[in-house]
C-alpha positions in Angstrom: 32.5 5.2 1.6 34.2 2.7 -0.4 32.0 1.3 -3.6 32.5 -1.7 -5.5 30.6 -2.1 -8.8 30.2 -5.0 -11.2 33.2 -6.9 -9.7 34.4 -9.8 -11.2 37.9 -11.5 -11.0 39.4 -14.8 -12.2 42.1 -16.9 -10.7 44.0 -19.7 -12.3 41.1 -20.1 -15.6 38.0 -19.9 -12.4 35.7 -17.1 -11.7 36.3 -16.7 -8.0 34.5 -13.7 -7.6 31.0 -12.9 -9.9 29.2 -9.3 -10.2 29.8 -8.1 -6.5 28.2 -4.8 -6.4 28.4 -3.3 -2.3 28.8 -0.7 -0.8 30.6 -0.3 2.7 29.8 2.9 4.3 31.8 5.2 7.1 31.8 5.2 10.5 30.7 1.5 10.5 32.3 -2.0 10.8 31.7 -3.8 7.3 31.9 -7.6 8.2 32.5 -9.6 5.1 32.0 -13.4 6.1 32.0 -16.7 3.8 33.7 -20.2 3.8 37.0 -20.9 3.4 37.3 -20.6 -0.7 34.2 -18.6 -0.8 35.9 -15.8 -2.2 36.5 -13.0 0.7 40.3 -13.0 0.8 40.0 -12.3 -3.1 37.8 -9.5 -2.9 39.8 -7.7 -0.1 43.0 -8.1 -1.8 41.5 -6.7 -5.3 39.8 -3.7 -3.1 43.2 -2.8 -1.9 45.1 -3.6 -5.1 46.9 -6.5 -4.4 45.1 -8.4 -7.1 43.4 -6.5 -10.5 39.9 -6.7 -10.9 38.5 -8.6 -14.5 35.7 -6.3 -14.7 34.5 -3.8 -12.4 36.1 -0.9 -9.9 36.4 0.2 -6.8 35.7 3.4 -6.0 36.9 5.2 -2.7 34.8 8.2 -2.0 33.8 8.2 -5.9 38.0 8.0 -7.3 38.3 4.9 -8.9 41.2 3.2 -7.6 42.5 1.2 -10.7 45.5 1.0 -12.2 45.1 2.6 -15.2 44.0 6.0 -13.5 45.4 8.7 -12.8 49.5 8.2 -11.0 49.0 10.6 -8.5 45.4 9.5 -7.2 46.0 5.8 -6.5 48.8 7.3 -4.7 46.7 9.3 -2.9 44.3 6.7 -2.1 46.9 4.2 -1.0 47.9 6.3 1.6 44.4 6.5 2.8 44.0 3.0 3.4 45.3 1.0 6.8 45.7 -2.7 6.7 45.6 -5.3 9.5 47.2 -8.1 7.9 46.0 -11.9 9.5 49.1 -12.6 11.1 50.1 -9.2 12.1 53.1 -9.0 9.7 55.0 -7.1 12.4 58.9 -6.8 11.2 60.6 -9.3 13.6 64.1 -7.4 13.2 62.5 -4.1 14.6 61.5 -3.4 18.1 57.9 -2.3 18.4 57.6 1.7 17.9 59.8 1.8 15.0 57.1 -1.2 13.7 54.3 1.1 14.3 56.5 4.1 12.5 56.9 2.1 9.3 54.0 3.7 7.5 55.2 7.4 8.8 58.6 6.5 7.1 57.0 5.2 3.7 54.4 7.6 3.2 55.0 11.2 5.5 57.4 14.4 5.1 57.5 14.6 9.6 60.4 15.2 11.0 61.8 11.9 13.1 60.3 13.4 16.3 56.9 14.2 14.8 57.2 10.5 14.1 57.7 9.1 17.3 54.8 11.5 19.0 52.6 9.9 16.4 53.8 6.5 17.3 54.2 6.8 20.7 49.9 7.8 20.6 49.3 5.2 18.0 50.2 2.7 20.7 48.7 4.1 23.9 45.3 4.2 21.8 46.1 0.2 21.9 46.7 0.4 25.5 50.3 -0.6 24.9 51.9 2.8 26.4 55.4 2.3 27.1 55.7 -0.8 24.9 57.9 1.0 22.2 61.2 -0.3 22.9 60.0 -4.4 22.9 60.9 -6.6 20.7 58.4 -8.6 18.8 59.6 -11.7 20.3 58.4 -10.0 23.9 54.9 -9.9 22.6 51.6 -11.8 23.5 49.3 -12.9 20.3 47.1 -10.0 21.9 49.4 -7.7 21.7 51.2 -8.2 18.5 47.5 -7.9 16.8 47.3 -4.3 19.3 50.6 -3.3 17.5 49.6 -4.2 14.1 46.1 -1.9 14.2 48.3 1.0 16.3 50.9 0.9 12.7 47.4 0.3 10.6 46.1 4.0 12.0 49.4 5.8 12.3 48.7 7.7 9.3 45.0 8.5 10.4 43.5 6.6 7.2 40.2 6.8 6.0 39.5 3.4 5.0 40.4 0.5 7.3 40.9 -3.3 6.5 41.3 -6.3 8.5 42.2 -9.7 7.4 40.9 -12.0 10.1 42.0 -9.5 12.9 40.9 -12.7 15.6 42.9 -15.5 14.1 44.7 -17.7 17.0 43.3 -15.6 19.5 41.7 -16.8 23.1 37.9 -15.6 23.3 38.6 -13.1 25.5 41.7 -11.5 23.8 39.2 -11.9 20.9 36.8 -9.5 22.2 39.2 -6.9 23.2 40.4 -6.5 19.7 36.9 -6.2 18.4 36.0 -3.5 20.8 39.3 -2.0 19.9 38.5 -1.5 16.3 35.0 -0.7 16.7 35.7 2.1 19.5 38.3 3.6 16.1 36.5 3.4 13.9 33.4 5.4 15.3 35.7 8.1 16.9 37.7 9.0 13.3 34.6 8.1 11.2 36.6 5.4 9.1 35.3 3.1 6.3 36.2 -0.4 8.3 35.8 -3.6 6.0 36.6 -6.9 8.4 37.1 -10.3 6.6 36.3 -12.9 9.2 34.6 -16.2 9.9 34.4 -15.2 13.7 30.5 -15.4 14.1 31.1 -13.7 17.8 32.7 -10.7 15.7 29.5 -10.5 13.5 26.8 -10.2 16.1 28.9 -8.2 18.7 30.4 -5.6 15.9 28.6 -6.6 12.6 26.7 -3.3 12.0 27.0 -4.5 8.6 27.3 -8.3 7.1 27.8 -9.5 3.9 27.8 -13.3 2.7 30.1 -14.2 0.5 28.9 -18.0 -1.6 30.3 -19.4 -3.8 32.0 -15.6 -5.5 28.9 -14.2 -5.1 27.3 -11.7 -2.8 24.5 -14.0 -1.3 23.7 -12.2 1.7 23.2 -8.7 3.3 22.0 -8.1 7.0 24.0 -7.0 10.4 24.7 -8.5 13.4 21.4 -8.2 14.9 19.2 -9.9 12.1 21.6 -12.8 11.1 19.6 -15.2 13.2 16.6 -14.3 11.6 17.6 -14.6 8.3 16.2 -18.2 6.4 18.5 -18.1 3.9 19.9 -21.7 3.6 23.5 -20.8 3.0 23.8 -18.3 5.6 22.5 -21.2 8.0 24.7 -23.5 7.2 27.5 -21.4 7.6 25.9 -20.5 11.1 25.6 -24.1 11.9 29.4 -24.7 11.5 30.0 -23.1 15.1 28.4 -24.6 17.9 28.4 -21.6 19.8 25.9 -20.2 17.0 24.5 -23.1 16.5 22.8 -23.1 20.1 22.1 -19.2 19.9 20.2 -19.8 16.8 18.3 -22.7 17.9 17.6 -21.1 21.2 16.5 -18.1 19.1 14.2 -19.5 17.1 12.8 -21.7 20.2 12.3 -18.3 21.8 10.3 -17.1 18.5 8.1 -20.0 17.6 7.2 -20.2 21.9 
């Protein structure tokens, strides 16, 4: 389970996130939706220590993971933690299993063939057995996000984030990678926190949703209550995709018949 408490960080003189207090449990995928500027990107990168929080921590299974702890148990932590990055950030001068083996050589003690095994399974888990020897250039949008959650798991974390996992994907390549991460995070029992503004990924994979307004947490529900809810904001960010626009007004036709 991964805890934030009393959150609060600043950004050239402006508050951009206010008093988040949230817990994201295992297991589960933790959605965390909001505008563009709302304040999401800040809080993932401050939950995975790209940016310092103001006030506040982050606790991973109750060991606070800020810098001025203890050496050895951020680097403990930070080897817990896998991260799908928006654009995949795959290394365009390497071919695709020594991509996925980047982590193994950063973090592990494995011998080069222990390695390669773990790659080699990282990627048929994707579905992208026999891929290794690609180049990046050879990959599909699809598939270059299937490489860049198979390097994300290669060394079996416990926590799990995704920065817009579905950016510039078709709807149907869409769906596959929310399935994908879903079906992972169930079998290893990982904390999964997704940043998105996919409202197809929040009521197909949302078992948990949290608003993001404004730098503060305005909203709490899942996938399966989101229609329902009346909060203004939460509508309005709703209303921005006609998709959900029609699902909710059909939704609340079908309620009020």
């Amino acid at each position: 389970m991964i805890e934030i408490r009393h959150l609060s960080k600043e950004l050239g003189g402006r508050e951009v996130l206010h008093d988040i207090n949230l817990k994201l449990e295992p297991g589960l995928c933790n959605l965390v939706i909001g505008q563009s500027g709302s304040g999401k990107t800040v809080l993932m990168k401050t939950m995975v220590g790209l940016y310092e929080a103001d006030a506040g921590e982050v606790l991973f299974d109750g060991r606070s993971f800020k810098r001025d702890k203890n050496h050895e148990q951020l680097t403990e932590i930070r080897r817990e933690i896998g991260m799908v990055f928006q654009g995949g950030a795959l290394f365009d001068s390497l071919p695709v299993l020594e991509n996925v083996m980047f982590p193994l050589d950063m973090f592990s003690t494995l011998s080069r063939r222990a390695k390669v095994s773990r790659a080699q399974e990282c990627l048929a888990r994707v579905d992208l057995k026999g891929a290794d020897k690609l180049s990046t250039s050879e990959l599909s949008g699809g598939m270059r996000k299937r490489v860049a959650i198979a390097r994300a798991i290669a060394m079996q974390p416990r926590y799990l984030f995704c920065d817009e996992p579905n950016s510039g994907l078709d709807p149907r390549t869409s769906e596959l990678i929310d399935a994908l991460i879903s079906e992972i995070t169930r079998e290893a029992g990982i904390t999964t926190v997704i940043n998105t503004h996919d409202m197809n990924s929040v009521l197909k994979i949302g078992d948990t949703v949290n608003f993001i307004y404004e730098g503060k947490l305005w909203w709490q529900g899942n996938g399966k209550n989101i229609l329902d809810s009346d909060n203004a904001e939460i509508i309005h960010f709703m209303e921005a995709s006609e998709l959900t626009k029609r699902l909710l007004h059909n939704h609340r036709n079908k309620h009020e018949a």
